[in-house]
C-alpha positions, 0 to 999 in steps of 0.5 A: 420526754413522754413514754411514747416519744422514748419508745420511739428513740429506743426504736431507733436505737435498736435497728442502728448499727452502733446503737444498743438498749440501754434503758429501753425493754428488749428488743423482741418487745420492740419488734412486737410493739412496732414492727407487727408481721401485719397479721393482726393489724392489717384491718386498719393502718393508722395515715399520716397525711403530707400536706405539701406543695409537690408541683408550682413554685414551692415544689422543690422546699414541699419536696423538701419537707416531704424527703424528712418524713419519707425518710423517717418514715422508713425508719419507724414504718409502725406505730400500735402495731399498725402500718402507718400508711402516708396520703399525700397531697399536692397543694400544687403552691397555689391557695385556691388548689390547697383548699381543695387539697385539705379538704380531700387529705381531710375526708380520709381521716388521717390521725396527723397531717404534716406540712405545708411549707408557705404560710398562705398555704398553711393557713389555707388549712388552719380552719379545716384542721381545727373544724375536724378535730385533726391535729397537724405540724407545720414543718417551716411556717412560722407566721403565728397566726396559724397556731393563735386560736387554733390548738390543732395546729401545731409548729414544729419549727421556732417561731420568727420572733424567737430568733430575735431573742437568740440573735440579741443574746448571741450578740451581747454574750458571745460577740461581747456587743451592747449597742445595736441598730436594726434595719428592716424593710417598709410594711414588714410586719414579721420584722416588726415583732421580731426587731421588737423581741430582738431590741428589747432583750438586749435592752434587759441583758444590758440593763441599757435602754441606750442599748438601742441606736436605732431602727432604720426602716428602707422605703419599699422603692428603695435600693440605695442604701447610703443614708441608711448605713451613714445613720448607722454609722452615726448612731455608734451601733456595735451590731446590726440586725439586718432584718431583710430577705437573702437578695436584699440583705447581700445588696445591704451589706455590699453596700456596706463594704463600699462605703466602709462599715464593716466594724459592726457584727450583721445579725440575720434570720434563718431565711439568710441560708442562701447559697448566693448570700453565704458564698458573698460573706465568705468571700468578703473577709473584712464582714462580721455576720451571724444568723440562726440555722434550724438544724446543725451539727451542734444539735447532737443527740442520738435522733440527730446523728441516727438522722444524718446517718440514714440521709448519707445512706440515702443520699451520699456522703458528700451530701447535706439536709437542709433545716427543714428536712430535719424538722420534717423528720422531727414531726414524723417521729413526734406524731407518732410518740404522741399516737403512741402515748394517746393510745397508752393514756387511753388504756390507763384511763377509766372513761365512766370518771372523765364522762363523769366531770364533763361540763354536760351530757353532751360532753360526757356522750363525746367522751365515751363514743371517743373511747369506743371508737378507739377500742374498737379501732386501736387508734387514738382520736385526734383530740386525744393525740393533739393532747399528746402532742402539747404534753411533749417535753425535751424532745431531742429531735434532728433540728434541736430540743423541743418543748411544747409544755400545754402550747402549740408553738415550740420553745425550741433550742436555737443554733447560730452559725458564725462567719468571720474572716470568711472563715466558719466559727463554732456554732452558738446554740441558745437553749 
């Protein structure tokens, strides 16, 4: 992990309670690095922008993610001895107000913008952030096309396709199966590749191409699905990954239990965190199911426990964060470590030799009025913290491990959660 990213845990570690120094400076040091009285660098805060949906459809999941960074926000409200000072706006769930929204957050200059929850809207900004040289993470979007060709844009959640590798290597390792069949939607696209990914790695754990009963695909007109589970049932799948929406895939396997298949493990994606779906795979004891979780209790490190600690000060001990809250906070704390370790590299740098390779006079002017400006403010230019930012490695954050290593999409540490007999089973974490 970068030096940054330790300063921030060790910040962390010395405002908890339960938490000591141990391999960080002193605390003094600290309180001057991150908590400034505001005398000396009052003149500028440094501005995270929330690109969020606040008000429309999406305002509960933007209100969501926007709860994960207010509350790290109150645990690091410093970074370069600056205030970071958080502007907000309210893409409103609709692409049309979120191209607005962008362009105002944009205007202000803010050093990372965080958000939104819903591709469309993501997308929405892709092309803004990349034209202003402004990094930005996106808390839950996971459609690719947002971070392709675009090396500002950065995810801070797993990629869909990603968990059909974890899901393939929790059903052969843990739940010991080795045929499986897929079930997907007609023209979902996101399945597709993540059905993909998912049969070929069980493909290579079992040296099999057998391994692989089947693909069924439900046509779009479809909630009758006997023929499809009477395949299954021929095909001789051990396992079955249900690649459908929450509403659909309890419709699935009720359908299941009706007609007598519930021999087989059922695998879903992270969207199967459902209050009407768990509450139904609880409830039928004879289903089998497991599906991948952003953030639990098995991802522990001391951001992870600091995190649960301040949300039940904050919220109540009987109460829960969801996965995308904790990666909300994730992308806070990782923005500033990666503003942090622009600004140290900047200082240790000698910009006449970076202007000296540039590729031309132009290149070379950039470079230097880059560094100018961030003596001058005492904040780091966008590309310098979007450098930063692909450069974290075994961040140890609230919702897992995660690794950027010269990317923009994370290799992320994945949990699975395990419901048999209607009973919670340990949760599987894939590395």
């Amino acid at each position: 992990m970068r030096k940054g990213l330790r300063k921030v845990l060790c910040l962390v570690l010395a405002v908890s309670l339960t938490a000591g120094l141990t391999g960080c400076t002193t605390y003094n040091n600290f309180k001057n690095a991150f908590f400034s009285d505001g005398k000396a660098s009052s003149e500028k805060t440094i501005k995270i922008g929330i690109y969020e949906p606040m008000t429309g459809q999406y305002k509960e999941q933007g209100k969501e993610e926007v709860a994960g960074i207010e509350l790290a926000n109150k645990l690091y409200p410093t970074v370069l001895g600056k205030k970071v000072e958080l502007v907000y706006a309210d893409n409103k769930s609709n692409m049309y107000d979120g191209e607005t929204a962008i362009q105002e957050l944009l205007s202000g200059s803010p050093s990372v913008v965080l958000g939104s929850y819903g591709e469309t809207l993501t997308l929405v900004a892709s092309d803004y952030i990349k034209a202003t040289n402004t990094p930005a993470i996106t808390i839950s979007s996971t459609n690719p096309l947002i971070t392709v060709n675009n090396p500002y844009y950065f995810s801070a959640a797993y990629t869909e396709t990603r968990q059909g590798d974890a899901l393939a290597e929790f059903a052969y390792t843990s739940a010991k199966k080795d045929v499986v069949a897929t079930v997907k939607a007609a023209n979902d696209d996101t399945a597709t590749a993540t059905i993909k990914r998912f049969t070929n790695k069980i493909k290579n754990l079992t040296g099999s191409s057998k391994s692989a009963a089947g693909n069924f695909v439900i046509p779009a007109d479809s909630q009758d699905y006997t023929e499809t589970i009477e395949k299954i049932r021929s095909s001789g799948a051990k396992a079955v990954f249900v690649a459908l929406q929450p509403a659909a895939a309890k419709s699935f396997m009720e359908q299941c239990v009706k007609n007598n298949l519930t021999h087989v493990l059922f695998l879903g994606t992270k969207s199967w965190n459902d209050k009407d779906l768990l509450k139904f795979l609880k409830n039928n004891p004879k289903l089998h199911a497991a599906y991948c979780v952003e953030q639990s209790q098995a991802n522990t490190s001391e951001l992870s426990e600091i995190f649960l600690d301040a949300y039940k000060k904050e919220y109540g001990e009987g109460s829960e964060p969801t996965g995308n809250m904790a990666v909300a906070f994730d992308a806070y704390v990782m923005a500033l470590g990666a503003i942090e370790d622009a600004y140290n590299k900047l200082l240790d740098s000698d910009v006449e030799e970076l202007a000296a390779k540039a590729k031309s006079d132009g290149e070379a002017m950039s470079i230097r009025s880059a560094y100018q400006k961030a003596m001058e403010e005492g904040i780091p230019s966008g590309t310098h913290i979007k450098d930063a930012l692909n450069n974290i490695t075994d961040f140890k954050g609230a919702s897992g491990v995660i690794n950027y290593g010269g990317n923009n999409e994370p290799t992320k540490s994945i949990s699975i959660n395990h419901i048999q007999a209607g009973k919670e089973m340990p949760v599987y974490v894939v590395e």
